[in-house]
C-alpha positions in Angstrom: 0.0 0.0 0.0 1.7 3.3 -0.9 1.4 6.0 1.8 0.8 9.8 1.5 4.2 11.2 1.2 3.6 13.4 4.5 3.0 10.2 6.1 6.0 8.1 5.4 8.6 10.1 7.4 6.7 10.1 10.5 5.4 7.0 10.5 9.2 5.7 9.6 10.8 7.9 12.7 7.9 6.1 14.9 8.9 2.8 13.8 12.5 3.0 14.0 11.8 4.4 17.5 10.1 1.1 18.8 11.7 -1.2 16.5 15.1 -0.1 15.4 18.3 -2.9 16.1 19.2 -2.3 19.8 22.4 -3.7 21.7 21.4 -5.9 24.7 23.5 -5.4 26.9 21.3 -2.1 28.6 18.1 -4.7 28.9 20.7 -7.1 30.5 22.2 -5.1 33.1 18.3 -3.7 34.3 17.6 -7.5 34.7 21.0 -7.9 37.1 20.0 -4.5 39.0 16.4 -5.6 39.4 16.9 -9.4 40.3 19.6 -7.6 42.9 17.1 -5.7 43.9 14.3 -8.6 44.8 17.0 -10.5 46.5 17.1 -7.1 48.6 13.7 -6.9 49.2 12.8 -10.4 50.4 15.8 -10.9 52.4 16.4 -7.8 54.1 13.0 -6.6 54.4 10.5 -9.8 54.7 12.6 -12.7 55.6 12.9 -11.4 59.3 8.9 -10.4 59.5 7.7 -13.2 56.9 5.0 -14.5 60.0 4.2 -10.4 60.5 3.2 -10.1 57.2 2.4 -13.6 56.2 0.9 -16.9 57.2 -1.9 -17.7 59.5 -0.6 -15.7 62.3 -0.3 -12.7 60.1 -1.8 -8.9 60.9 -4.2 -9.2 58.4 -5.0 -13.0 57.8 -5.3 -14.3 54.3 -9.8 -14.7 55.0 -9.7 -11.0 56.1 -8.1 -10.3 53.0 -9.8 -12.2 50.5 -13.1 -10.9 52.2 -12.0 -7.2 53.0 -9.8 -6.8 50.0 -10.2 -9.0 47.6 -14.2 -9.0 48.1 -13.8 -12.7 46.2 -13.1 -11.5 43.1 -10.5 -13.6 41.0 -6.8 -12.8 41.8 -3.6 -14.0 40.9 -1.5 -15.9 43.8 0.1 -19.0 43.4 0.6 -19.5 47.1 -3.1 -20.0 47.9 -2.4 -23.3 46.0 -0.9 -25.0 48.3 -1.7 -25.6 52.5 -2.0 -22.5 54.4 0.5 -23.2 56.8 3.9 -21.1 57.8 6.1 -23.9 56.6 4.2 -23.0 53.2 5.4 -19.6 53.1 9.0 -20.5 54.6 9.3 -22.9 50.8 7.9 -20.0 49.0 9.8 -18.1 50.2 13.0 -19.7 49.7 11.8 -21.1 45.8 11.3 -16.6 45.2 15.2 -16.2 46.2 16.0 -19.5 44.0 14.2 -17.6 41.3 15.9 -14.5 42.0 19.2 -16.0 42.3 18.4 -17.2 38.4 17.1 -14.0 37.4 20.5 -12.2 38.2 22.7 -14.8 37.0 20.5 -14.8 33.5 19.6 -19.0 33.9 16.9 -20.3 31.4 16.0 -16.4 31.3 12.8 -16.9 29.6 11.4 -18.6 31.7 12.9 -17.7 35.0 11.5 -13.9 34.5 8.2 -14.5 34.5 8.4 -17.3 37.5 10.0 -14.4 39.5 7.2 -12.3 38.3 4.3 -14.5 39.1 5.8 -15.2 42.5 6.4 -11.5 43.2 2.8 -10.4 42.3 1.5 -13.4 44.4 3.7 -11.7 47.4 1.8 -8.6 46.2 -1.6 -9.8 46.2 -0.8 -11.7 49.6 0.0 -8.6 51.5 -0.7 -5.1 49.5 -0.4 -2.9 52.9 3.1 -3.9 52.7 4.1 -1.8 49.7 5.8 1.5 48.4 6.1 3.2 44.8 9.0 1.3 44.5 7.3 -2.1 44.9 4.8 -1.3 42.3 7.1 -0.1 39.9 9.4 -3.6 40.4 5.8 -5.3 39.8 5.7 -3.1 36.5 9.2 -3.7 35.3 9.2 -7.4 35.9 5.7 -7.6 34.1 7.4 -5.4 30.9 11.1 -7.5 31.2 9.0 -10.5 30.8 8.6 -10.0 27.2 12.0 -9.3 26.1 15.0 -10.8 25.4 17.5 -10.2 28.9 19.3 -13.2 28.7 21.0 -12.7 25.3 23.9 -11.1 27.1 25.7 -11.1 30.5 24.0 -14.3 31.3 24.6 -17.8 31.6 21.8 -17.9 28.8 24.1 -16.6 26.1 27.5 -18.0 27.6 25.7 -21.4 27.1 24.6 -20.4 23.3 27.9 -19.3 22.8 29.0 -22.4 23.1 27.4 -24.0 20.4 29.6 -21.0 17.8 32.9 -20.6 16.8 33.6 -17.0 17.8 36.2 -16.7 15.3 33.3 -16.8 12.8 30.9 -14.8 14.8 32.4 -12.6 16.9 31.7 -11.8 20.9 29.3 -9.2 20.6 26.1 -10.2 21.0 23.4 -9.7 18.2 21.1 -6.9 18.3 17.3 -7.2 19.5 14.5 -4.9 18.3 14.2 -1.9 21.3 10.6 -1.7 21.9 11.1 -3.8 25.2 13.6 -1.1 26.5 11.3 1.5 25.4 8.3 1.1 27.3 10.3 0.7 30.3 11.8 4.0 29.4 8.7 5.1 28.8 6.5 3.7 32.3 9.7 5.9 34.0 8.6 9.2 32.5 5.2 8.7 33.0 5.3 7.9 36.3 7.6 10.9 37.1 4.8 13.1 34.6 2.3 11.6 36.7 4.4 12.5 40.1 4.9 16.0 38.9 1.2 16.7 38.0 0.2 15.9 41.5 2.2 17.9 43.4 1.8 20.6 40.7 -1.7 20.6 41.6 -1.4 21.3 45.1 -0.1 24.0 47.1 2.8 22.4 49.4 4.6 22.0 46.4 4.4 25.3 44.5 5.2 27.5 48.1 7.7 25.6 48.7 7.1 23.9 51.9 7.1 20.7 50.7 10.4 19.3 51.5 9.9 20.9 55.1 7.0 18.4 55.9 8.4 15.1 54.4 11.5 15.6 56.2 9.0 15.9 60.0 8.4 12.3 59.7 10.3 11.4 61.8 9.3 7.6 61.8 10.8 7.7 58.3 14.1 9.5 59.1 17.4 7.4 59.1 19.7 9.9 60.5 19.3 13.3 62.1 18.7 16.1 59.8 21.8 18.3 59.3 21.4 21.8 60.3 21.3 23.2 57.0 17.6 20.9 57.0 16.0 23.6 59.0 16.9 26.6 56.7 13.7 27.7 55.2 15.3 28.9 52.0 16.9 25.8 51.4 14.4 23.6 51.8 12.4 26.0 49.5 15.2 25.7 46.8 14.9 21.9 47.6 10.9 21.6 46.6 11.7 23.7 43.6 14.8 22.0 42.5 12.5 18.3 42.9 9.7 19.5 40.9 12.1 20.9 38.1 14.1 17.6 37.7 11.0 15.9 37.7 9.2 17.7 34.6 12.8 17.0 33.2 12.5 13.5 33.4 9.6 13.1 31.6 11.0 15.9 28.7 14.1 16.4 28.4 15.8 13.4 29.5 14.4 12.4 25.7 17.4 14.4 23.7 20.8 13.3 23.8 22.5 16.6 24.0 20.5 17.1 28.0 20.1 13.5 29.2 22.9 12.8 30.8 22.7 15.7 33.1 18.9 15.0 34.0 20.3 11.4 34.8 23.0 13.3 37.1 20.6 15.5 39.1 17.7 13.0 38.8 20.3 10.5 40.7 21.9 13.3 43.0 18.0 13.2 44.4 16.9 9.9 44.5 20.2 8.8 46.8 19.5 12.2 48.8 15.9 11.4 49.7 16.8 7.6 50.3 19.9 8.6 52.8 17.5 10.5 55.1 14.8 8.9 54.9 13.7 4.9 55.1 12.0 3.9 52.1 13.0 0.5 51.2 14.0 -0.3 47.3 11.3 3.2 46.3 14.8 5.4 44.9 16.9 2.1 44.3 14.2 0.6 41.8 14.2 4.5 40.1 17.7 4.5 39.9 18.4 1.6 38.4 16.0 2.4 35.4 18.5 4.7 34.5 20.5 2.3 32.8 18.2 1.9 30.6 18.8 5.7 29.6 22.6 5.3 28.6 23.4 4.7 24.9 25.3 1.5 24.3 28.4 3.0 22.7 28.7 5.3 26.1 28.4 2.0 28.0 31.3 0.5 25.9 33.6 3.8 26.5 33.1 3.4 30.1 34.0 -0.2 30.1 37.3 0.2 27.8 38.4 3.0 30.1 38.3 0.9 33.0 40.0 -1.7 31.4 42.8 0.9 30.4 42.9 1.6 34.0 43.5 -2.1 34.8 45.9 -2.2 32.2 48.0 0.6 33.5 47.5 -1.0 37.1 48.1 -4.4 36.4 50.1 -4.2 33.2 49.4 -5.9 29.9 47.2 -9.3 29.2 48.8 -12.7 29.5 48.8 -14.6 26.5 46.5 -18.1 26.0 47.7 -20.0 23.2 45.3 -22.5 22.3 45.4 -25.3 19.4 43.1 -23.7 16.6 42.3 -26.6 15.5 40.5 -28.4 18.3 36.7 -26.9 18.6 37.1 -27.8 22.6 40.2 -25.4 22.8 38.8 -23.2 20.4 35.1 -23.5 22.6 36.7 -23.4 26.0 39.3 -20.1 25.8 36.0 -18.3 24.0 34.1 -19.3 27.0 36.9 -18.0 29.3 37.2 -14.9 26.7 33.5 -13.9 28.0 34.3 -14.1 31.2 37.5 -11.5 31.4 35.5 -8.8 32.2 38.7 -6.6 32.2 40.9 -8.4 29.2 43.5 -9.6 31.4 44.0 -12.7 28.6 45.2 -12.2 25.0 44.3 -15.3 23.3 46.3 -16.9 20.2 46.1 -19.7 17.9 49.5 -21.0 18.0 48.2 -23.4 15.0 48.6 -20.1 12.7 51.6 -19.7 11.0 50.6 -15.5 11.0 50.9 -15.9 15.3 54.3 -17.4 15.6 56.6 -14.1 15.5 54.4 -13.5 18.6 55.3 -16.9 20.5 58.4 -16.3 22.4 60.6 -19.2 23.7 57.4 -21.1 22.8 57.4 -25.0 22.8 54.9 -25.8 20.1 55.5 -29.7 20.8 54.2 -29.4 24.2 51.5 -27.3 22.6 50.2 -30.2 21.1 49.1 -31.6 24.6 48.1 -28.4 26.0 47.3 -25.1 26.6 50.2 -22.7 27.4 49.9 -19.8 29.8 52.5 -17.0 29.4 53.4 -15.8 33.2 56.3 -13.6 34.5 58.8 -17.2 35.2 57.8 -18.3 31.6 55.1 -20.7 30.2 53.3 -22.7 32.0 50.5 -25.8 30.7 48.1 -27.8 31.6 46.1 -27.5 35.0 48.2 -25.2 36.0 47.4 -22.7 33.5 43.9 -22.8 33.7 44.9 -21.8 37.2 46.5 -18.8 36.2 43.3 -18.4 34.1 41.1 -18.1 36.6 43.4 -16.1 38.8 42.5 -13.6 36.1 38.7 -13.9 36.0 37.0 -12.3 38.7 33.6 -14.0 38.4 35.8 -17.1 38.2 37.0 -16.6 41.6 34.7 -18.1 43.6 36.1 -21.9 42.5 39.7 -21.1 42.7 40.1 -22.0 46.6 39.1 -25.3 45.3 41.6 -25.4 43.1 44.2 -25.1 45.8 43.1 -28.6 47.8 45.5 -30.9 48.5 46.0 -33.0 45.6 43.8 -30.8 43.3 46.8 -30.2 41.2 47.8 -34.1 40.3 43.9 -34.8 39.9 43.8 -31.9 37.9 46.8 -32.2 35.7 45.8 -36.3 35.2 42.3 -35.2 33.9 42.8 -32.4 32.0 46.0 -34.9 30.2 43.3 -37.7 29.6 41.1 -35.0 28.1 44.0 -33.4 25.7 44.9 -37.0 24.8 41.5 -37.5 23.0 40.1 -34.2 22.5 39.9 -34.6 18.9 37.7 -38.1 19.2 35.7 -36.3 21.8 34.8 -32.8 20.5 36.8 -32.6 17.0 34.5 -32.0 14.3 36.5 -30.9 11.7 36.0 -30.6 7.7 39.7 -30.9 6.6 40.6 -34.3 7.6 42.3 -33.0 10.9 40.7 -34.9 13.1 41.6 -37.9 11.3 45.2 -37.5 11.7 45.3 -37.7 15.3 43.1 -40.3 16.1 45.7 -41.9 17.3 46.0 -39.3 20.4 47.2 -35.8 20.5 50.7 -35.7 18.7 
């Protein structure tokens, strides 16, 4: 169908809005800082009240609520399923941080998400005189994340995909997703701050200035005593002022490149103001970390090659991982590893290519043949031992290297990762120029 010609523009700049290829990694790090942020909830804020708030023993039993609340009219909670008892509640509980847990670390994301979700609105629907802003607006990101695609990167999801692909071919960036997913949580941010900013526009606490001067009397909310300067009358004037303006900015100008970043800077400067005085659990923290989804991908990739210049000049220059090129388990295993240095502290090279060797000093290709080689300070290093140094190097690695340090880890290791080397081209080689066939024998 051929459009008006005043139409096509628009309707292209509207679609290319929504739809337009996206990097992932912004969607990917909201679903960290929100999973985080669950974990938060539930354990520091329920898990020590759970039978306050929950159970048959609660404040406001689950008949009272159904009858008060609820006036029987179908909701959504999975926990009435099952036997109203406190040890109920206790395995609900602890299945919600399971799912949590899975959320952050991006496990079977697609499904996870919305099983983190579900249980979260059940929590919800159990106990609604329990919540803030900031739970509802968790609720609201959870429901929207559940449609798009936050596993595709930082997650165990795509380490796992990655697997199945020789990065050599592809690459380690991960592909592009369409953006709508990230713009309608951008855009459930700025309405509820245009939403925020017409309510208190419409009163008068807000336009004389006196605002600020109230919510900081409550003193069952206060975590600290107000500094001196809290009392000044013109300050906290300039402070009810200065809230209102940076929130008709988020909802406005936060939209243009050229003013975004500073609307971020004051919008944050606020949100970790209110919540160090006063006690309003996760309400500025769920806020806050919505503003990831507000910085460009390419400023995301600056920031993350200037700290690795920084751990450069600390640290000094990567190691080098010389790996056999033609075994798709090497070639499989140091791109997995290759995902995980968050800061590049591993150079990795095919010692199989001819183009690498001017690079390979006082390197012994023979033993190459049965191993992986390590460059270190004393020389190279193979085998067990380098994937030691390996992890050394990988901070989200670390948590397995005091196992690697038991007492007779390194002969276990070294005689298992030999019997793997040995036949690694039976086991995982799958290769189309007759490679594999030569060494069936063993590794040469």
């Amino acid at each position: 169908m051929n459009l008006p010609r005043a139409l096509v523009e628009p309707i292209s700049k509207i679609d290319n809005f929504f739809f337009a290829p996206y990097s992932p990694y912004p969607l990917a790090l909201f679903r960290i800082l929100l999973g985080l942020l669950m974990l938060d909830t539930v354990i520091e804020h329920l898990t020590d009240d759970i039978f306050l708030y929950y159970g048959p023993n609660a404040v406001v039993p689950l008949n009272s609520m159904a009858c008060r609340w609820w006036q029987f009219n179908p909701v959504f909670d999975l926990i009435a399923l099952f036997p109203y008892t406190n040890a109920t509640y206790v395995v609900f509980f602890g299945c919600f941080i399971f799912a949590c847990l899975l959320v952050v670390l991006g496990v079977f994301t697609r499904f996870t998400v919305p099983i983190a979700y579900l249980m979260l609105l059940s929590l919800h629907k159990e106990c609604p005189f329990n919540l803030n802003g900031g739970d509802s607006m968790m609720l609201l990101s959870m429901l929207i994340l559940c449609f798009g695609r936050s596993g595709d990167a930082l997650s165990f999801d795509s380490l796992m995909k990655s697997l199945k692909k020789d990065w050599r071919v592809v690459g380690f960036v991960p592909p592009v997703q369409p953006i709508w997913v990230v713009r309608m949580l951008q855009m459930q941010l700025t309405l509820a701050y245009l939403d925020t900013f017409l309510w208190k526009a419409s009163g008068t606490k807000w336009l004389d200035g006196t605002a600020v001067y109230y919510a900081t009397r409550m003193q069952d909310f206060m975590r600290f005593p107000l500094p001196f300067f809290m009392d000044n009358l013109i300050f906290l004037s300039l402070l009810t002022w200065g809230t209102l303006i940076i929130e008709a900015w988020m909802f406005s100008l936060i939209w243009f490149r050229k003013t975004r970043y500073t609307v971020l800077a004051l919008a944050l400067m606020m949100h970790f103001g209110i919540d160090l005085f006063i006690n309003l659990p996760v309400f500025e923290w769920v806020f806050m970390s919505m503003f990831i989804l507000f910085v460009y991908p390419d400023d995301l990739s600056k920031v993350a090659s200037w700290i690795r210049q920084k751990v450069t000049i600390k640290f000094g220059p990567a190691s080098v991982l010389a790996f056999d090129g033609k075994c798709i388990l090497c070639v499989r295993g140091v791109g997995f590893l290759h995902r995980l240095d968050l800061f590049r502290r591993i150079e990795l090279i095919d010692f199989t290519d001819h183009n690498n060797h001017d690079r390979l000093i006082e390197f012994d290709f023979a033993r190459a043949q049965t191993e992986m080689l390590f460059s270190t300070k004393n020389g190279w290093i193979g085998g067990f031992r380098a994937f030691r140094e390996v992890v050394k190097r990988l901070p989200l690695l670390w948590i397995v290297l005091p196992l690697m340090y038991f007492p007779g880890m390194t002969n276990i290791g070294d005689a298992l990762y030999k019997k793997v080397a040995a036949n690694r081209y039976l086991l995982f080689g799958r290769c189309d120029d007759g490679y594999c066939e030569i060494h069936k024998g063993g590794a040469a």
